[in-house]
C-alpha positions in Angstrom: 4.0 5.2 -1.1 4.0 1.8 0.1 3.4 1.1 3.8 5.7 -1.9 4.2 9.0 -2.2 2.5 10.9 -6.0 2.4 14.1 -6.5 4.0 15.9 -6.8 0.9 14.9 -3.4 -0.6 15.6 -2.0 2.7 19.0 -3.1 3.0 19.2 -2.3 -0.8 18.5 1.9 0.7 21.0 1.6 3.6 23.2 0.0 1.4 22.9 2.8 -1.5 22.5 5.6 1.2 25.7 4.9 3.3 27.1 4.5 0.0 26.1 8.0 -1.4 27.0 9.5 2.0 30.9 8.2 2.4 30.9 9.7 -1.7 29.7 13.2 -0.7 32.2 13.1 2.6 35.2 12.0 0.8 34.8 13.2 -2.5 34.2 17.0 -1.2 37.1 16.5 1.2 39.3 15.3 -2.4 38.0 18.7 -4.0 38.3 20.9 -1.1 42.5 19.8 -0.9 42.9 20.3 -4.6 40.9 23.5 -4.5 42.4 25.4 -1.2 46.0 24.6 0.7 44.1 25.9 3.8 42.7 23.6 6.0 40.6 26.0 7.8 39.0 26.4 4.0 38.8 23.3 3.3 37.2 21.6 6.2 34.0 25.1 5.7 33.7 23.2 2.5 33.6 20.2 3.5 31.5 20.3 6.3 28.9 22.3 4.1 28.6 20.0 1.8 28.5 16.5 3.8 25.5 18.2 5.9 23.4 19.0 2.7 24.2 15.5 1.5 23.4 14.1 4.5 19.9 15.9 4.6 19.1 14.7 0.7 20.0 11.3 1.9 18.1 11.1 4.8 15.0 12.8 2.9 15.4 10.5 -0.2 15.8 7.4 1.7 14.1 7.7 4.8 10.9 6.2 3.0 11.8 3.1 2.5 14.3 2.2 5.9 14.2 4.5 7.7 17.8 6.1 6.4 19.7 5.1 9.5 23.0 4.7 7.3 24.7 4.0 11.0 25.3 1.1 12.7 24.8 2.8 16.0 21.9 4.1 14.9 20.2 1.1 14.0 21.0 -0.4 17.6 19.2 2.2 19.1 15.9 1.1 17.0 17.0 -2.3 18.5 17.2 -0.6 22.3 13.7 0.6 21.7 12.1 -2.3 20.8 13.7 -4.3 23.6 12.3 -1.6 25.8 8.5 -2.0 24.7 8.9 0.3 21.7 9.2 -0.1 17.9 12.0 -1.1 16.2 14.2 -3.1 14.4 14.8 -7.3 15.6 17.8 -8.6 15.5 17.9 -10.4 12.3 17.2 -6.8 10.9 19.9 -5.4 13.1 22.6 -7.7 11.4 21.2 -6.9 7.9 21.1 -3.3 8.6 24.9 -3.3 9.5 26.0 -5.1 6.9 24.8 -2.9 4.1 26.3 -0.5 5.6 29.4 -1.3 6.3 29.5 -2.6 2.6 27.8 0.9 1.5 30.3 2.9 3.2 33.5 0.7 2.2 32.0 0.9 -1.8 31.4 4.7 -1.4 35.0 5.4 -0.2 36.4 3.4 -3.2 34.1 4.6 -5.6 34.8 8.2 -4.3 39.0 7.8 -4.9 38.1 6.2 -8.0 36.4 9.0 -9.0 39.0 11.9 -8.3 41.5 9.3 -10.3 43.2 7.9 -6.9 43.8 4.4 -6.7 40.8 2.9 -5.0 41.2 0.8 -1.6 44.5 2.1 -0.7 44.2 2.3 3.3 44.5 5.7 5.1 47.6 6.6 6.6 46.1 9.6 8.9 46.4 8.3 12.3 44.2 9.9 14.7 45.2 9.5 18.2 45.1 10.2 21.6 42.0 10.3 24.9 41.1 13.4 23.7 39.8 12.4 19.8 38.2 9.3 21.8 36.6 12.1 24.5 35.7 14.1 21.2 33.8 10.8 19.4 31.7 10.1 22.3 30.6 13.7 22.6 29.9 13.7 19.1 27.4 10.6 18.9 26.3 10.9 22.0 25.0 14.4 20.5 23.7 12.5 17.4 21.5 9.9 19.3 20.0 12.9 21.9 19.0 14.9 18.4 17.6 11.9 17.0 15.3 10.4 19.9 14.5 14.2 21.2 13.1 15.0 18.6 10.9 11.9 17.9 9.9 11.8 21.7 9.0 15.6 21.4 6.7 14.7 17.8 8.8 16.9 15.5 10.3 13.9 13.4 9.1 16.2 10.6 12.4 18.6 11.6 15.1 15.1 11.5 16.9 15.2 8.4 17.1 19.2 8.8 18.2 19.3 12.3 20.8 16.2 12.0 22.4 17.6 8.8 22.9 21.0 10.6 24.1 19.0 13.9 26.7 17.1 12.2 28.3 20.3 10.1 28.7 22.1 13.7 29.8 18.9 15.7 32.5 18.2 12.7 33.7 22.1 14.2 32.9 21.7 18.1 34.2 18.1 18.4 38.1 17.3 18.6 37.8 14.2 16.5 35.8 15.8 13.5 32.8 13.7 14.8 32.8 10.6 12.2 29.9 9.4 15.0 29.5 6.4 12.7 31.1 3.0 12.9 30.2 2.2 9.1 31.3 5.5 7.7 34.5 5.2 10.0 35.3 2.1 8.4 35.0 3.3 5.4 37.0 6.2 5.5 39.7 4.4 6.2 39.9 3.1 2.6 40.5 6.7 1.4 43.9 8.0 2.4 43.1 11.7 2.1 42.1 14.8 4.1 39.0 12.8 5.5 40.6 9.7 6.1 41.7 7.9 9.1 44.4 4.8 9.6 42.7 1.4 10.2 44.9 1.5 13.5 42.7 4.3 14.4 39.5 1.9 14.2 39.2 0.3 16.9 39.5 3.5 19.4 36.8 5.2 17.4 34.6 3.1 16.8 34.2 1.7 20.9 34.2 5.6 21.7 31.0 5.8 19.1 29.0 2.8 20.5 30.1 4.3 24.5 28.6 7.6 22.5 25.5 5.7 21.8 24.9 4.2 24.7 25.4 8.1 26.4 23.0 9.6 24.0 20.4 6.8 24.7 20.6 7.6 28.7 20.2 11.4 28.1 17.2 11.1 25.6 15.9 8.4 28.5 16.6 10.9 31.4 14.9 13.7 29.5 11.8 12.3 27.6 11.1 9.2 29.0 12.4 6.0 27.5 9.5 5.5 25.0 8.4 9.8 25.0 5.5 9.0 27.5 7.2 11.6 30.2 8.2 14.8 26.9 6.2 17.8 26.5 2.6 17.7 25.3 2.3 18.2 21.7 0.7 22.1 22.6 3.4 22.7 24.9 6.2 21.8 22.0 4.3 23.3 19.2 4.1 19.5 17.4 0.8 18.6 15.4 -1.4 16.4 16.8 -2.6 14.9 13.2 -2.5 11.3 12.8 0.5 10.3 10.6 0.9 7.6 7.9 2.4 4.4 9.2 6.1 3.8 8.5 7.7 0.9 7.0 7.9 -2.3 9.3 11.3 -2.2 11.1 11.9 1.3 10.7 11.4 2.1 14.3 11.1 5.0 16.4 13.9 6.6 14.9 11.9 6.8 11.7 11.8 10.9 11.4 13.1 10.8 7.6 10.2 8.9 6.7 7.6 11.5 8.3 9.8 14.3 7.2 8.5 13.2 3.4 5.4 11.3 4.5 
């Protein structure tokens, strides 16, 4: 496994990852409609499935960027190398969010293209109201404090397990359906179906998501110190204490997918 990945092939991995993800999302909410007339069915489905995607994803590409596949993600590797940590700079910021945005817009199309829909027509599922917005931040909020917990408590090992299973309850426990992604948000909006939402919708959700991230940042902060110093000794949390391999440059403290197959 190589120890430093460029920034092209790691843009290339967000890129393909936020791709693959916005595919498993909106192509098993497109089979879950055609399947079952019931919602209530059809969102078990697709919840299911979008957290075992998400956990192959993060497994398969957390190697070689660190599988953020979210915008608000990567600015929180940013936040932690601007407080003293590692992380990404902000060249590698812009790059990051970029690929995927473009991944999630590609995966949307490619997904309708797939059921036999006509690719890039624009969702028409508005999704309003303080409540959704309320519902957003809660839900990536949530996401960050997963994230950065576990890394500050050393059990980056349990990352792409634990975020896949958060994400399938907070798409349940959230009044928004926790998109907790700016890229993937985007995206979904060129896919007018049962996971879709109206580029009217946009901008509410997406500012909701970054006040989310900011939340979740504070939290982890509050509770394990802003770079782990002040979390529990590895004894006391059950984490090992053997030296790990070195992840790629830029990946960050946020890089638990790569040590969960490292």
């Amino acid at each position: 496994m190589t120890a430093h990945t460029s920034l092209p092939r790691r843009a290339a991995a967000e890129l393909i990852g936020t791709a693959g993800l916005l595919v498993v999302v909106i192509g098993s909410g497109l089979k879950a409609a055609e399947l079952s007339r019931d919602t209530g069915v059809a969102l078990i489905a697709n919840s299911f499935v979008s957290a075992i995607g998400l956990g192959l994803i993060i497994t398969l590409f957390g190697p070689l960027s660190g599988a953020h596949l979210n915008p608000v993600v990567t600015l929180t590797s940013w936040w932690a190398r601007r407080t003293g940590g590692e992380g990404l700079g902000g060249r590698e910021v812009l790059v990051y969010v970029v690929a995927q945005t473009a991944g999630a817009i590609g995966g949307a199309v490619l997904a309708e293209a797939m059921f036999g829909r006509t690719p890039g027509t624009f969702a028409t599922q508005a999704l309003d109201g303080g409540h959704l917005l309320v519902g957003e931040v809660v839900a990536t909020a949530g996401l960050v404090l997963v994230i950065r917990g576990l890394g500050c408590l050393g059990r980056d090992r349990l990352v792409p397990v634990a975020v896949a299973a958060y994400i399938a309850a907070a798409i349940w426990f959230t009044s928004s359906g926790s998109f907790a992604n700016p890229a993937g948000t985007i995206g979904r909006s060129f896919s007018d179906s049962f996971t879709g939402i109206s580029p009217g919708s946009l901008p509410g959700f997406v500012a909701a998501q970054l006040l989310g991230g900011i939340l979740g940042l504070a939290l982890a902060a509050f509770l394990y110190g802003t770079r782990g110093k002040d979390a529990a000794a590895p004894e006391a949390t059950g984490a090992t204490q053997a030296r790990e391999p070195e992840p790629p440059a830029g990946v960050g403290p946020d890089r638990a997918a790569y040590r969960a197959v490292g």
